[in-house]
C-alpha positions as CSV (number, residue, x, y, z in Angstrom):
1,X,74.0,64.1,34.1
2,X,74.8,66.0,30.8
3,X,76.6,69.2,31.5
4,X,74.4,72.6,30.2
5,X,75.7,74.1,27.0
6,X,77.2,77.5,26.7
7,X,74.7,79.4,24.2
8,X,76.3,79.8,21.0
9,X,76.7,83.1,19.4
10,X,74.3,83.4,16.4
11,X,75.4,83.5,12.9
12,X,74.6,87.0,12.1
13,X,75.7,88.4,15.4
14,X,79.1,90.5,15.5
15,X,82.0,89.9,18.5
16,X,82.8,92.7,20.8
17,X,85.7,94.0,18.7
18,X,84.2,94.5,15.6
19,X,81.1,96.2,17.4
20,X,84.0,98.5,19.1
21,X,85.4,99.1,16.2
22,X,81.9,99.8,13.8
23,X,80.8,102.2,17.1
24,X,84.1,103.8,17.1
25,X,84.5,104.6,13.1
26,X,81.0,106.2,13.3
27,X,81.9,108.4,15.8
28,X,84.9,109.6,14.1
29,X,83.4,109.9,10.7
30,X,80.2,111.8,12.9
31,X,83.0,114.2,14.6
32,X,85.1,114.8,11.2
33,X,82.0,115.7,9.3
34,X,80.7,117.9,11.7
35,X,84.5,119.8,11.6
36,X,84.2,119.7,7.7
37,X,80.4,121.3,8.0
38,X,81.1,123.9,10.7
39,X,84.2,125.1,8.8
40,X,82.5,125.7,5.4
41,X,79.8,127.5,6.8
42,X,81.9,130.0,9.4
43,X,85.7,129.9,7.7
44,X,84.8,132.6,4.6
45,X,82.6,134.7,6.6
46,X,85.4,135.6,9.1
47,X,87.7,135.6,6.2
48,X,85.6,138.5,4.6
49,X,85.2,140.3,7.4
50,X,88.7,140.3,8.3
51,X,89.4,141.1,4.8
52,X,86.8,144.6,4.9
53,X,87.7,145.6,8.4
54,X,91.4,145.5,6.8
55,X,90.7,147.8,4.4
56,X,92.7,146.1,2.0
57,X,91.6,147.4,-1.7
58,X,90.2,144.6,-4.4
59,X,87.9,145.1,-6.7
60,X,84.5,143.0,-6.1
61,X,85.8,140.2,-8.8
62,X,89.2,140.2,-7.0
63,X,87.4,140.0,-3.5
64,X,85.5,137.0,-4.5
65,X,88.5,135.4,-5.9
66,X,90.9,135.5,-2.6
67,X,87.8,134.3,-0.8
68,X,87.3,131.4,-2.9
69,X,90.8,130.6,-3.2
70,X,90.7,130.5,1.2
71,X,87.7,128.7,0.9
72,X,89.2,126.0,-1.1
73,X,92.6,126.2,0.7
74,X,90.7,125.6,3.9
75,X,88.3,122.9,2.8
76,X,91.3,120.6,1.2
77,X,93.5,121.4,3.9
78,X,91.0,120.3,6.9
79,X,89.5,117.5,4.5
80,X,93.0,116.0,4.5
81,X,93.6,116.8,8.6
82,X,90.2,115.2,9.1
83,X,91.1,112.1,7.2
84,X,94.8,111.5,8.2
85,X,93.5,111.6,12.0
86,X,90.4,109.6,11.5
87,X,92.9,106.8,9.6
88,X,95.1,107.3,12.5
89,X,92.1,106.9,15.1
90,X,90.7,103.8,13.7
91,X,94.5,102.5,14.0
92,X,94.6,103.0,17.3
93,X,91.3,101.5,17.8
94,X,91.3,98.7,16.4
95,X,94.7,97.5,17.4
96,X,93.1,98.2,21.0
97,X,90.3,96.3,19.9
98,X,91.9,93.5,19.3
99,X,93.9,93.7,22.4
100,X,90.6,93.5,24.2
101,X,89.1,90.9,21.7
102,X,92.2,88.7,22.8
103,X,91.5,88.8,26.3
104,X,87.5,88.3,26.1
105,X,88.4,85.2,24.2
106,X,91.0,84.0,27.1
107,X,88.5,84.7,29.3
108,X,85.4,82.9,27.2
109,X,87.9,80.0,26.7
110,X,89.2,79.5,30.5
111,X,85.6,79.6,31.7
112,X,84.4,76.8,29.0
113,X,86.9,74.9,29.6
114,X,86.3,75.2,33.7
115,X,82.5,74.4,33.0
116,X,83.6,71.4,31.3
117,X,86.2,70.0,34.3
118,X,89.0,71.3,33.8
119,X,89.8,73.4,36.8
120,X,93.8,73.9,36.4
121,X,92.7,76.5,33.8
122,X,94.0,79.8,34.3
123,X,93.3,83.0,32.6
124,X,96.8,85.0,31.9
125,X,96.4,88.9,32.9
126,X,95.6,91.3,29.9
127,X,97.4,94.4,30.8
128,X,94.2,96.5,30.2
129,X,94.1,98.1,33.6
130,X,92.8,96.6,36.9
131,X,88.9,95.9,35.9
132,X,90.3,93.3,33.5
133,X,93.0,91.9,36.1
134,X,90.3,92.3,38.5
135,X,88.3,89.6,36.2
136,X,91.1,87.5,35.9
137,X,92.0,87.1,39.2
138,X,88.3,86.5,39.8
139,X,88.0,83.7,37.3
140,X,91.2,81.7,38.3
141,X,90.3,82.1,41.8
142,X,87.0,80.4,40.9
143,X,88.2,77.9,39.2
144,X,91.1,77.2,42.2
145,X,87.7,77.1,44.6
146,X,85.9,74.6,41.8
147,X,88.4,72.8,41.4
148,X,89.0,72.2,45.7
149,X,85.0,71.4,45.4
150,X,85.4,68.6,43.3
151,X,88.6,67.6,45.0
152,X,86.4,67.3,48.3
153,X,83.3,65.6,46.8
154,X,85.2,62.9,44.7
155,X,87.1,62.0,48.2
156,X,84.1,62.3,50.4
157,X,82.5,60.1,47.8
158,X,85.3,57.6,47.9
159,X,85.2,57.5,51.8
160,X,81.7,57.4,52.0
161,X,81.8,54.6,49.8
162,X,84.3,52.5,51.9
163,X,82.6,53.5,55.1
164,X,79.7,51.7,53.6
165,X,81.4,48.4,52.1
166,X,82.1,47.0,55.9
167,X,78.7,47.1,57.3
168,X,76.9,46.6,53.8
169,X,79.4,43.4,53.5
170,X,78.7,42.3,56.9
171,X,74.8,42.1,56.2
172,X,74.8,40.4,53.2
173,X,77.4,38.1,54.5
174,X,74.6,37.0,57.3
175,X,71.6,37.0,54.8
176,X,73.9,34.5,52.8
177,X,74.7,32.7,55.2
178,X,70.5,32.2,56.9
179,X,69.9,31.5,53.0
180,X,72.4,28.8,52.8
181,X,71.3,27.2,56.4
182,X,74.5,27.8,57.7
183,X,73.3,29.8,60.4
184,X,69.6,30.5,61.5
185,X,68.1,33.9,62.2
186,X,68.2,33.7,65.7
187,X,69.1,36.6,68.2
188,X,72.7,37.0,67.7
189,X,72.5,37.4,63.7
190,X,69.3,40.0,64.4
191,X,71.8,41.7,66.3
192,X,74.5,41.4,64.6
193,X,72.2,42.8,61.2
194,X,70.5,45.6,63.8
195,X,74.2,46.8,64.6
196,X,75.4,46.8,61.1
197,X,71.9,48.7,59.8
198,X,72.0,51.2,62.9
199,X,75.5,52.1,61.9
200,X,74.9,52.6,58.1
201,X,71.9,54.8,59.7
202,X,74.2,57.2,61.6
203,X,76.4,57.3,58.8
204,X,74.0,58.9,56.1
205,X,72.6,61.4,59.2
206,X,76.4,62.5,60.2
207,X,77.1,62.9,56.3
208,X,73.8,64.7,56.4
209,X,74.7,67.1,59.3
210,X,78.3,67.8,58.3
211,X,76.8,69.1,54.8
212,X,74.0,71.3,56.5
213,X,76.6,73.2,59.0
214,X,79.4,73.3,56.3
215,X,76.6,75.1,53.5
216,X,75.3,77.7,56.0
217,X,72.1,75.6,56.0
218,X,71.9,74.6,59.2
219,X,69.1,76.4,61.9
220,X,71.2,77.2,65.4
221,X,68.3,78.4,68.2
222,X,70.9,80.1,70.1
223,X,69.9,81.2,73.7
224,X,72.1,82.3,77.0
225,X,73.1,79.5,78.3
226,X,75.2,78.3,81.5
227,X,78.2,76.5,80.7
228,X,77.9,74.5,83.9
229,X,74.4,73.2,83.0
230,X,76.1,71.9,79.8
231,X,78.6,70.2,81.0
232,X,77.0,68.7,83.8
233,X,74.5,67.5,81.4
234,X,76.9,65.9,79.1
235,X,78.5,64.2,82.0
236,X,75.1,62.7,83.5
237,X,74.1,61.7,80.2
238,X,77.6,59.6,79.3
239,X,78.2,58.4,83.0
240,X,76.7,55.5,82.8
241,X,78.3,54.3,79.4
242,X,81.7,55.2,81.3
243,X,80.7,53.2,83.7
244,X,79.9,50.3,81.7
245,X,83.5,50.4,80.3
246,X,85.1,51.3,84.0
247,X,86.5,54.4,83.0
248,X,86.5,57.1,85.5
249,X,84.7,60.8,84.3
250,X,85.0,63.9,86.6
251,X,83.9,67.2,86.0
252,X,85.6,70.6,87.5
253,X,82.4,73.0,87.2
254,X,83.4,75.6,89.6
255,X,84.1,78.0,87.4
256,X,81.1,78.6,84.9
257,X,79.7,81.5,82.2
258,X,77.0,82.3,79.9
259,X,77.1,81.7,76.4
260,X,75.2,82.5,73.4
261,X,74.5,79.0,72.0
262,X,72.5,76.2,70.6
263,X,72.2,73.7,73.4
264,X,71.0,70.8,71.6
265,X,74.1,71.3,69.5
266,X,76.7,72.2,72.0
267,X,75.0,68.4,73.9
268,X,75.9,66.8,70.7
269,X,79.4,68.2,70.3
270,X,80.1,67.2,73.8
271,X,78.6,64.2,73.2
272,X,80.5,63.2,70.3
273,X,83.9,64.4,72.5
274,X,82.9,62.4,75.5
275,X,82.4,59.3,73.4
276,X,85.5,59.6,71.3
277,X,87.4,60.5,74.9
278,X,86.0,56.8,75.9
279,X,86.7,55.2,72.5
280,X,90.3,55.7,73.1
281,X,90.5,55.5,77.3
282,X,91.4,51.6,78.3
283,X,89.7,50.2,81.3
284,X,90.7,51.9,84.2
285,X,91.7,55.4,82.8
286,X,90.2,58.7,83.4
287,X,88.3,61.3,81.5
288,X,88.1,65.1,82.8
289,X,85.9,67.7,81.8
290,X,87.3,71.1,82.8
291,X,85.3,75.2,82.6
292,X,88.0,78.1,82.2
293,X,87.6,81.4,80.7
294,X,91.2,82.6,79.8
295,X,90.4,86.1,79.0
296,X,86.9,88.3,79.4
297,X,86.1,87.6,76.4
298,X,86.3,83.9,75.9
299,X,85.6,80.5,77.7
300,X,87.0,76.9,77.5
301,X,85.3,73.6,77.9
302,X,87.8,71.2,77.6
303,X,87.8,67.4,77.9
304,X,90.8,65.4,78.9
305,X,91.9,61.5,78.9
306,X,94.7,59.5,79.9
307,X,94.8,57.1,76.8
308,X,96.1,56.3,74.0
309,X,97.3,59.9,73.1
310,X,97.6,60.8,69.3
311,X,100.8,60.7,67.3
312,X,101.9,63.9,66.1
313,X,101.7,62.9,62.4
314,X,98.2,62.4,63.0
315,X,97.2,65.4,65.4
316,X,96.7,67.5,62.3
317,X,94.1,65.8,60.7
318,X,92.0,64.1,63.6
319,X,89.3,66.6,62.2
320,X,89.2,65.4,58.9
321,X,85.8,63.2,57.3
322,X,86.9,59.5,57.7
323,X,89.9,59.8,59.2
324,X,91.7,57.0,61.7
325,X,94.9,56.9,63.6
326,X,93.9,53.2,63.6
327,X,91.1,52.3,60.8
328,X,90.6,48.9,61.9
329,X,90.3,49.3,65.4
330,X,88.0,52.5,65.0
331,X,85.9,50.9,62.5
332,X,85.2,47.8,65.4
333,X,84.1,50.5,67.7
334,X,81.3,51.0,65.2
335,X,81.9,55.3,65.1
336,X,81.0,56.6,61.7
337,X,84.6,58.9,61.5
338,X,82.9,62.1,61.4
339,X,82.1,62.8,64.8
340,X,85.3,65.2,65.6
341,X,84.1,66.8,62.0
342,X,80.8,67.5,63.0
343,X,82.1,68.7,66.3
344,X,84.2,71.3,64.8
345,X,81.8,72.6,62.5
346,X,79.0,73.3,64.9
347,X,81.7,75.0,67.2
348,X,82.3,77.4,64.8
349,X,79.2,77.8,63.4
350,X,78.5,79.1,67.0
351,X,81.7,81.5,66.6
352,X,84.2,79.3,68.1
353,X,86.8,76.7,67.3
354,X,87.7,73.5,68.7
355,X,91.1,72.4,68.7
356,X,93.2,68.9,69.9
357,X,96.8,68.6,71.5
358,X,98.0,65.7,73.0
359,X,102.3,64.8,73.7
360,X,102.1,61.7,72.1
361,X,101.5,57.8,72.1
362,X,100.1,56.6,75.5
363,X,99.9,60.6,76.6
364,X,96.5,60.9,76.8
365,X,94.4,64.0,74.4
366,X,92.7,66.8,75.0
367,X,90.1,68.6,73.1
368,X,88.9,72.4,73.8
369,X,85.9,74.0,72.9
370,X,86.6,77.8,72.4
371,X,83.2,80.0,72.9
372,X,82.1,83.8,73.2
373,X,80.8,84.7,76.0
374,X,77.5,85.9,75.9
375,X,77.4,89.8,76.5
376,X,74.0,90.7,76.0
């Protein structure tokens, strides 16, 4: 897609500076004619009356000359004050001028080149007060925020793109193989092109979610809710999955609150944690799902495991789109990657935060839901 071009300035239009300066000259050639007329008209009146209330004796052909000679003397002398500070004016100006032409034109230049790419552009500071720093604070920090954008889409791209090469690979490696006679389309290949399809299916509706909640656009129904009816939800609804892998889930709901939440979202974040809690429990381990409220103000929902733990290197950025400890054995477990992602951004979007901690390799991990409580 072709990028929109700025609108070039027409042939017959001036720039700012010249404009400042034209303005500006008229103005001073306005004031210094005004001066010239009012002191014609007023300056030999007062002379002559100061001249008869004086009482100084001329004769009428005298009088006339001394006035004429002020008249003269005032006329040249204010003529040549009038044009000495108008030279000197339209100096100052247009050396100001082109102080602000310069920076306009830094400005104009940063932000073309930002619309075409180039985002490391920066926009030096004028020195012409703080509206002008103001601006160019405003325009680097723009093109910082543009340039983090891009940043974030090309990788997203990328990962999406890899995400999809397994199970896109996977299904045209069986089609081939059907084609060829090499195997025929009996259960296990349906299955095996059902798994493959499902996943690339919860992929583009994860990508699809995370992009909603992290662009405001996505529509929370928020009503009080019991914390306890979440969380025993959650664990009802993942029991029998646990089951099927013989890992052990509890849940301490003694202690419980209201919130102000979505609970179809708040299900699919503990969803996605319960599921990613199994992912990484071995056969045999334990997940537990915990209630607190540490202060009035706030309560905790955390879930607990016994597994594999998480390497400190990697604690930092389990929240991140695509990202494995372990990228082969995650992708085998079929999860898209963006579960924890999704998590975290409807947590927040709700006014909390989720957050993981976990001592290590083989130390198990926990993950907390933070929420308001619901005062109303």
């Amino acid at each position: 897609m072709k990028r929109p071009q700025t609108q070039a300035r027409g042939p017959g239009r001036a720039g700012l500076a010249p404009r400042l300066l034209i303005a500006q000259t008229l103005v001073l050639v306005a004031c210094a004619l005004t001066s010239w007329l009012v002191a014609s008209l007023v300056g030999p009146s007062i002379f002559h009356d100061h001249l008869r209330q004086a009482g100084v004796g001329h004769s009428p052909s005298e009088a006339a000359h001394v006035e004429e000679a002020f008249g003269s003397a005032l006329l040249i002398s204010l003529s040549v004050a009038l044009t000495a500070s108008v030279l000197l004016a339209l100096g100052v100006t247009a050396f100001f001028t082109r102080r602000v032409q310069r920076s306009t034109a830094a400005v104009a230049r940063s932000a073309s080149r930002i619309a075409g790419g180039n985002y490391q552009s920066q926009v030096p500071s004028a020195g012409l007060g703080a509206e002008f720093d103001q601006l160019t604070t405003t325009i680097n920090d723009l093109a910082q925020r543009l340039g983090e954008v891009e940043t974030t889409r090309r990788r997203l791209l990328a990962d999406l793109a890899h995400e999809m090469r397994t199970p896109l690979g996977s299904i045209e490696a069986h089609l081939e193989a059907v084609e060829d006679g090499i195997r025929s389309l009996d259960d296990g290949t349906l299955a095996v092109l059902r798994g493959n399809t499902a996943r690339l299916q919860r992929l583009a509706e994860d990508i699809t979610a995370v992009a909603r909640v992290e662009e405001g656009g996505l529509d929370l129904r928020r009503v009080p809710t019991s914390t306890l009816a979440l969380v025993e939800s959650a664990v009802a609804t993942a029991r029998d999955a646990y089951a099927a892998q013989h890992v052990t889930l509890d849940a301490d709901t003694r202690a419980t609150s209201s919130v102000w939440v979505d609970p179809d979202r708040m299900a699919q974040v503990l969803a996605n944690l319960l599921d990613n809690a199994l992912q990484h429990t071995p056969p045999g381990g334990a997940v537990h799902v915990s209630l607190r409220q540490p202060d009035p103000d706030w309560v905790e929902i955390t879930v607990a495991d016994d597994g594999e733990g998480i390497d400190a290197a990697h604690l930092v950025h389990v929240f991140e789109r695509f990202y494995r400890a372990d990228p082969a054995r995650s992708r085998v477990r079929g999860g898209s990657g963006i579960g924890l992602t999704i998590s975290k951004a409807l947590v927040e979007a709700h006014g909390g935060g989720l957050s993981a901690s976990s001592p290590g390799p083989g130390g198990g991990a926990e993950f907390t839901i933070r929420l308001p409580l619901n005062r109303a």
